[in-house]
N, C-alpha and C positions, 0 to 999 in steps of 0.2 A: 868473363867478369860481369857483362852485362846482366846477364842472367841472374848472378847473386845481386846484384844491385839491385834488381826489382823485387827480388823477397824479401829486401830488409826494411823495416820502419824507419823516422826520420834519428831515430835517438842513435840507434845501429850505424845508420851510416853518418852520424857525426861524430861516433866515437871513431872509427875507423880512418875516417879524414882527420881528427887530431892524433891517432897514432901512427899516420904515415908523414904528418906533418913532422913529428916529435922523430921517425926513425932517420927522414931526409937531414933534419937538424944536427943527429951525431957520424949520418952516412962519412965513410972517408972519399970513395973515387966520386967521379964527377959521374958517371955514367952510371953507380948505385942514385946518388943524386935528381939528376934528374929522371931516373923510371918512378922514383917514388914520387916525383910531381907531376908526373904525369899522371899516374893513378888517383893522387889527392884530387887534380883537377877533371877528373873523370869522375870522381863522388861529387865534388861540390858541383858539378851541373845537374846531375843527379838531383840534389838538394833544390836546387831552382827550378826544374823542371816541376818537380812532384810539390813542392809549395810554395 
């Protein structure tokens, strides 16, 4: 995943951090749950790093 992280521009990887935000929000188990915040918070460092 690192790897696609650093090819995307900032618009890419903030549409993908509100799409993972939006899938964790209809997720049903807990453990869909939290990998999908996991991931969102692996974009948004992402986002702070690069600007």
């Amino acid at each position: 995943m690192k790897n696609t992280v650093l090819k995307m521009d900032h618009r890419e990887i903030t549409k993908k951090y509100s799409e993972l935000l939006n899938k964790a929000d209809f997720a049903t188990g807990r453990k869909e749950v939290v990998g999908l915040l996991k991931k969102a918070a692996k974009l948004k460092s992402q986002i702070e790093i690069n600007y």
